[in-house]
C-alpha positions in Angstrom: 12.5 -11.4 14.4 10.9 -9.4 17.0 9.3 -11.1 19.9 5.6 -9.5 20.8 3.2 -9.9 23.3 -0.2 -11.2 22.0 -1.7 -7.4 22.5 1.3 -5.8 21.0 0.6 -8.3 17.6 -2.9 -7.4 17.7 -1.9 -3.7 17.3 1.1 -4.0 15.1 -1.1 -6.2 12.7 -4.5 -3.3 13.1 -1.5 -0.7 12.2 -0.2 -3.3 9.4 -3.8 -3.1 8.1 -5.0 0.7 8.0 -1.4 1.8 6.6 -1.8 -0.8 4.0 -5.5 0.2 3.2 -4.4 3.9 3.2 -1.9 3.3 0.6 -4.7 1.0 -1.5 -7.1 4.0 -0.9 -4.4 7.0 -2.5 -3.6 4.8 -5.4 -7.4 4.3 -5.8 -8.0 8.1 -5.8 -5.4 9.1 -8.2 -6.1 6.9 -10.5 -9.9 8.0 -10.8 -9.5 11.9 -9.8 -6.3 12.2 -13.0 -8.4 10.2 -15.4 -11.6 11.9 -14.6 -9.7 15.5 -14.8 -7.6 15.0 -17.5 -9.9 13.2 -19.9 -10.9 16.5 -21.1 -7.6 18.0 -21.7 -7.5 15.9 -24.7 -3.7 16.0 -25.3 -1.7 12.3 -25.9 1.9 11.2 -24.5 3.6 8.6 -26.1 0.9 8.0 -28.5 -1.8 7.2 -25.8 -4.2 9.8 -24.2 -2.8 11.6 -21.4 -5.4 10.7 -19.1 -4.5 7.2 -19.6 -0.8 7.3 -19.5 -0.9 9.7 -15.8 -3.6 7.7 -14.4 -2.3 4.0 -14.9 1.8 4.5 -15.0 0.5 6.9 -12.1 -0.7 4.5 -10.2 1.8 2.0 -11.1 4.5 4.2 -9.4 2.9 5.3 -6.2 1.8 1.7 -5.5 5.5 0.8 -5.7 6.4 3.9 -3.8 3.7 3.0 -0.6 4.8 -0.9 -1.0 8.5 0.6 -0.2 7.1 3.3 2.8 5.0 -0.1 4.0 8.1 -2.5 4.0 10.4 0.6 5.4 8.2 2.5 8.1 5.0 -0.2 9.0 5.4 -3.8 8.6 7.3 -5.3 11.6 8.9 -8.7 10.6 7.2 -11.3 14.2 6.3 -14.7 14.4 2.4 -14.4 15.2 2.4 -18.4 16.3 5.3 -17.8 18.3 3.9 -18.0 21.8 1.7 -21.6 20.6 5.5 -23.1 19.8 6.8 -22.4 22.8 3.9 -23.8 25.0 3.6 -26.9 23.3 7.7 -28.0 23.8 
């Protein structure tokens, strides 16, 4: 665990929160800009309209891909009461 100053936590947890809302907001778009582009293509994959089959199994494998780039790259593993514990011993 890493030990933080009460700044540094406020940062890490604004940087914890934007990389996390940027991943929410590319899932978000590719899941409405493929369904609305492809709808009119009109062709099927596995029995199922295409639109339907890119835009959710889409989505479905770039929000596991960001949750793996968020674990990996952002989220830094701190105990946010950590300073509280030590002042009350």
């Amino acid at each position: 665990m890493k030990k933080l100053t009460k700044e540094e936590k406020h940062k890490q947890c604004l940087k914890e929160i934007k990389a996390t809302m940027l991943v929410v907001v590319v899932c978000f778009l590719w899941h409405v800009l493929t369904a609305f582009l492809l709808n009119s293509k009109g062709g099927t994959l596995f029995h199922m309209p295409l639109w339907f089959v890119v835009s959710v199994f889409g989505t479905i494998i770039l929000a596991i891909i960001g949750v793996f780039w968020l674990l990996k790259f952002v989220f830094v593993d701190f105990s946010y009461d950590e300073e509280e514990c030590e002042d009350e011993q």
